[in-house]
C-alpha positions in Angstrom: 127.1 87.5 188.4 130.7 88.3 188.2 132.7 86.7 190.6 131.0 83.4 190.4 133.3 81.3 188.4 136.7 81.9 187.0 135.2 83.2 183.9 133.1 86.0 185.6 136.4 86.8 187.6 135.9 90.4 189.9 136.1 93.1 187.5 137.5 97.3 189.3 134.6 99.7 187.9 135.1 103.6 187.8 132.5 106.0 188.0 133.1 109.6 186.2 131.9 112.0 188.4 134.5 115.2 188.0 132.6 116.9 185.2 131.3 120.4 185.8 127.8 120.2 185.1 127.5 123.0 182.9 124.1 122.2 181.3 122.4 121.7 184.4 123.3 125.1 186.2 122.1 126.4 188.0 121.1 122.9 189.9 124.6 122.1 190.1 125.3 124.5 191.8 124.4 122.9 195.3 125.3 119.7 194.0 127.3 117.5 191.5 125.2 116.0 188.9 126.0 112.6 190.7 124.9 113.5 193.6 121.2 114.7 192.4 118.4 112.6 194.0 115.8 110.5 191.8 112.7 109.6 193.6 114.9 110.0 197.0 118.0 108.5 195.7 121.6 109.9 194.5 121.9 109.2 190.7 125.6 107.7 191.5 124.3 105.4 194.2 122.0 103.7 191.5 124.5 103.2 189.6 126.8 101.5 192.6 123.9 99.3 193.3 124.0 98.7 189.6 127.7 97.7 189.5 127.1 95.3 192.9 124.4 93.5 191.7 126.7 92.4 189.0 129.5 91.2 191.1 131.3 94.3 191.3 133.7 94.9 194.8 136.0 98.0 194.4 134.4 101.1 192.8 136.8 104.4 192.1 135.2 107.8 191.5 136.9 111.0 190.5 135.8 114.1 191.7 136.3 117.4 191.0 133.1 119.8 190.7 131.4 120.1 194.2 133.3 117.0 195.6 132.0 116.9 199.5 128.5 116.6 197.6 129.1 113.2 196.0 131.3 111.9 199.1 128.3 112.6 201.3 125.6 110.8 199.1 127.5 107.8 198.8 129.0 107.8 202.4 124.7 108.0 203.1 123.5 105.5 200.5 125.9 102.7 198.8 126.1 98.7 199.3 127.5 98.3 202.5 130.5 95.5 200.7 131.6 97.8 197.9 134.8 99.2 198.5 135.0 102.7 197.1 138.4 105.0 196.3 138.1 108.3 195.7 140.2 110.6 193.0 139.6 114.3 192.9 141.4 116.0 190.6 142.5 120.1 191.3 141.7 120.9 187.7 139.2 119.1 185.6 141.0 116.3 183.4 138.5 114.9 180.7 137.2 111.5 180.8 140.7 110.8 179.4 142.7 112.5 182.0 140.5 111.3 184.9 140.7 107.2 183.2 145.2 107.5 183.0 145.0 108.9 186.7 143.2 106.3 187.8 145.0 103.5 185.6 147.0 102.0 188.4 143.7 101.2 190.1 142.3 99.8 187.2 144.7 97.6 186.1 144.2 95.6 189.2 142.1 93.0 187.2 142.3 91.8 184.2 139.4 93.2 183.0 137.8 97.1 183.9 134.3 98.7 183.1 134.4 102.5 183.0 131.1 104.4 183.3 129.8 108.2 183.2 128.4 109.5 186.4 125.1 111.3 185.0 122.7 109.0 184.0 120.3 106.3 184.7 121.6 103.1 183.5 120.5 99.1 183.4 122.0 96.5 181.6 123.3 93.2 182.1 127.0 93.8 182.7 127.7 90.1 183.6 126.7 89.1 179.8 128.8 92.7 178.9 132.0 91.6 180.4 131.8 87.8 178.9 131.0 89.3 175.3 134.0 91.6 175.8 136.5 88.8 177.0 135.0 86.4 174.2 136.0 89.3 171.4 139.7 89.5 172.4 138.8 93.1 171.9 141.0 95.8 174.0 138.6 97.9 174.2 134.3 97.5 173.7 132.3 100.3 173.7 128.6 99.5 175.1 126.2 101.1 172.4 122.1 101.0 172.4 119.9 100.9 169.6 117.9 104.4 170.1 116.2 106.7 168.1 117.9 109.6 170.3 121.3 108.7 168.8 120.2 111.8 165.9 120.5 114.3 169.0 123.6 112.8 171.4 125.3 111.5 168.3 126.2 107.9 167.5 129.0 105.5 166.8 129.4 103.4 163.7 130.6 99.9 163.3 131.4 97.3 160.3 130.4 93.6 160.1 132.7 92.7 162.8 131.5 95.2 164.7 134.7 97.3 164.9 134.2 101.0 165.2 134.3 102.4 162.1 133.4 105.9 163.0 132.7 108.1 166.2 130.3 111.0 165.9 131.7 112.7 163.0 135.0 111.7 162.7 136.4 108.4 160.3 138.5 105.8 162.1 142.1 105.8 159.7 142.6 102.1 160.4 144.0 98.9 158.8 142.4 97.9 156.2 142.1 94.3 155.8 141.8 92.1 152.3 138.0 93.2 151.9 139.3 97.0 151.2 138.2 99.9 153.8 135.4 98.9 156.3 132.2 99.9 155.5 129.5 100.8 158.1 127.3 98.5 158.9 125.3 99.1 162.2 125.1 102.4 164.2 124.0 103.1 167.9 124.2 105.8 170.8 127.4 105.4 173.0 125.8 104.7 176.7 129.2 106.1 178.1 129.8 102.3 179.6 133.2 101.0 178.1 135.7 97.9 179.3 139.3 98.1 179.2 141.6 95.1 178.8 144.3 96.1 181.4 147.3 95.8 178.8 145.0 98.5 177.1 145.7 101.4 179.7 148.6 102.7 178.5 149.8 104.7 175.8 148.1 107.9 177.3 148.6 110.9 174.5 149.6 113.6 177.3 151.8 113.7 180.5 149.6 113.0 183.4 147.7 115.6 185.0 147.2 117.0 181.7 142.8 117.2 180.4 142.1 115.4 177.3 139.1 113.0 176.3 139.4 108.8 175.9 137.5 108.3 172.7 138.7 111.3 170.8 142.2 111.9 171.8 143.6 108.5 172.9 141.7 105.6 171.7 140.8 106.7 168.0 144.3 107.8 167.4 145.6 104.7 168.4 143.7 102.3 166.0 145.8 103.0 163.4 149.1 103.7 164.9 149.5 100.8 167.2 146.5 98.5 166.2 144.4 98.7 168.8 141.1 96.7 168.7 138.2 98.9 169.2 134.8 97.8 169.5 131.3 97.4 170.4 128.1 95.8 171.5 124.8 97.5 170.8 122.0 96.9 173.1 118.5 96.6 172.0 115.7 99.2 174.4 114.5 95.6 175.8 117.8 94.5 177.1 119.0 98.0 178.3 118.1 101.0 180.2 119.7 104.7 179.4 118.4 107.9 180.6 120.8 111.1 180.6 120.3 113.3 183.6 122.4 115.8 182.0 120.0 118.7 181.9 117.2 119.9 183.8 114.2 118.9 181.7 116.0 115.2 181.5 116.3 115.3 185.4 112.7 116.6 186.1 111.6 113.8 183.8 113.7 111.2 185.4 111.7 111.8 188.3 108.6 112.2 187.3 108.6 109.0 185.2 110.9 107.0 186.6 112.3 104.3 184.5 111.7 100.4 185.1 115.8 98.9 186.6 115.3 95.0 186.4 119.1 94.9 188.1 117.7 97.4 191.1 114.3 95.6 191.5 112.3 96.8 189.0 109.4 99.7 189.7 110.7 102.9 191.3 108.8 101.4 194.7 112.0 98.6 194.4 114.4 101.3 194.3 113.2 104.6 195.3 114.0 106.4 198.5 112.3 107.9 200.7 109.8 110.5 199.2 106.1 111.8 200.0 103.9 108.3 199.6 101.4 109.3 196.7 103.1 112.5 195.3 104.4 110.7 192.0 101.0 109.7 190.8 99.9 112.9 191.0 102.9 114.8 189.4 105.0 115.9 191.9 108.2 114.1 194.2 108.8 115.3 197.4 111.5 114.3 199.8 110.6 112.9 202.8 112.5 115.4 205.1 111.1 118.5 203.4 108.9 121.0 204.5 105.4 121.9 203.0 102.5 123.7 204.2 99.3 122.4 203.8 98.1 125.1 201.1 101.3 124.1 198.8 100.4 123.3 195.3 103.4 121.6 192.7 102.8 120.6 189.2 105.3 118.3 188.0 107.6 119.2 190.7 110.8 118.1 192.7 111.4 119.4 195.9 115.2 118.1 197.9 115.3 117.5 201.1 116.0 119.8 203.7 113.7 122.5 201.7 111.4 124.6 203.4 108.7 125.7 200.9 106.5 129.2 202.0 102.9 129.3 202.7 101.3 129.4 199.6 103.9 128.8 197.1 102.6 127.6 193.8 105.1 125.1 191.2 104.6 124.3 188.0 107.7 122.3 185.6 110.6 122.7 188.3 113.1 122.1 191.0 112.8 123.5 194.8 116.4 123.3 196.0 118.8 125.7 197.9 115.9 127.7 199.5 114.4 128.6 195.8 112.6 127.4 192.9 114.1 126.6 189.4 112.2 126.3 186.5 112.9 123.7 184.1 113.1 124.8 180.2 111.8 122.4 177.5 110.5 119.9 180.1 108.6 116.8 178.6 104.4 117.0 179.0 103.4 113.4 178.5 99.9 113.1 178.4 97.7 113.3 181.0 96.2 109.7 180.2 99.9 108.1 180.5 100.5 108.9 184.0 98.1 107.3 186.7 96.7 109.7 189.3 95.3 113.5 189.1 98.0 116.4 188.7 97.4 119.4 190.9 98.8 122.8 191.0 98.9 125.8 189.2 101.7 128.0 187.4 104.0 129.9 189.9 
């Protein structure tokens, strides 16, 4: 774990939590997508248990969007040692803008890891950092070998696995004796990155000022001041990704909740505190919500504090601020995957 020997020195982690939440309206609008419970727990405070059990001490997290709602589901769930700063920005700054505010926290080690705030993530981030250091890279972009890199776009890299290419758009680097580099391996960007400190610097707008890290400030500056950009891509076995950017991905987030070695392993490892039984049969419940008896839910998720009427029937959706959302284009896995009976009928 980091922080074990002076080659896994302490690394300062950031969590990007100011975005919007756009896509997932209108769930967001009771809460941050951060803040959003799977199986009974905060998506952000899986990913500080994530950080910790690698050695991680001081976590920073910029708000913006519905800020009180991610302060209150860490202040109520986060390892007790983690030292957490907060950031909230007046008008949304980018994943750019919100990375230069928070520099001077970052360059407090040698080394950072920078992280989005909206999904489920596992990966060995001890074995990350090393590979990172080893490179000499400034800057390593944590990539995964997945098929749904045609949908959320991928990155490109040559043989010495330098990004070549992100999304759409060409690197214009140095080219070295071989000629221009040629791609070689592609993968989906898992929004985890680590920053050399000396690499902080050289923002492309004055502070305060929105603008985007991969795009706007680290592409550009491969070829103008030689900055080494690269990556590692992660096989499925060694890594975890789920986006919770939407609210098909979230419903199925909860539904079938993914295996996090790093958290324990099984949802029953890392889970909160949710109606015992309800996953099997389709449905996820929080443990301080209301149901009568005659309630029926179909692949369901009901927050806490929600009072649910006599009779209500769910089917594909969300019960949170006192109604229920449906959930377009959620995933149907078969009936034989999923151990247990559904019940329910459409609402």
């Amino acid at each position: 774990m980091m922080g074990q020997s002076e080659n896994a020195a302490p690394i300062r982690a950031m969590i990007l939590a100011a975005g919007l939440g756009t896509r997932m309206r209108p769930l967001t609008n009771y809460r941050a997508k951060p803040a959003l419970p799977v199986c009974g727990r905060p998506v952000i405070s899986l990913l500080l248990e994530l950080l910790a059990a690698h050695g991680v001490r001081e976590v920073l997290i910029n708000l913006h969007h519905q800020p009180d709602s991610i302060r209150e589901a860490v202040e109520a769930d986060h390892p007790e040692f983690l030292s957490i700063e907060w950031s909230e920005e007046p008008s949304p700054l980018g994943t750019g803008g919100g990375i230069e505010r928070a520099a001077e926290f970052l360059r407090g080690t040698a080394d950072c890891l920078v992280m989005a705030g909206d999904m489920l993530l596992d990966c060995d981030l001890t074995d990350l950092l090393t590979r990172h250091r080893t490179s000499g890279r400034d800057v390593t972009l944590i990539l995964r070998d997945d098929i749904r890199g045609e949908h959320f776009g991928t990155v490109g890299l040559d043989a010495a696995q330098r990004v070549t290419r992100i999304g759409k758009r060409i690197l214009d680097e140095p080219k070295d004796e071989s000629g221009a580099a040629e791609e070689v391996s592609r993968g989906l960007f898992t929004s985890l990155r680590f920053f050399r400190r000396d690499a902080l610097d050289d923002f492309p707008s004055p502070e305060g000022e929105a603008f985007e890290d991969l795009r706007d400030w680290l592409a550009p500056r491969v070829a103008s001041d030689g900055l080494t950009l690269g990556a590692e891509i992660l096989s499925e076995s060694e890594s975890v990704w789920e986006p919770v950017g939407t609210p098909a991905e979230y419903l199925e987030a909860n539904l079938a909740p993914p295996h996090l070695p790093s958290l324990g392993g099984s949802v029953t490892a890392w889970g909160g505190e949710v109606t015992p039984g309800g996953l099997a049969a389709g449905y996820v419940v929080a443990g301080a919500a209301s149901l009568p008896g005659d309630v029926e839910l179909e692949r369901c998720v009901v927050w806490d504090g929600e009072k649910l009427p006599a009779g209500f029937r769910g089917i594909d959706g969300v019960y949170a601020g006192g109604a229920f959302h449906a959930c377009p284009g959620a995933i149907r896995k078969p009936e034989s995957s999923r151990s247990g009976s559904v019940i329910g009928s459409a609402q």
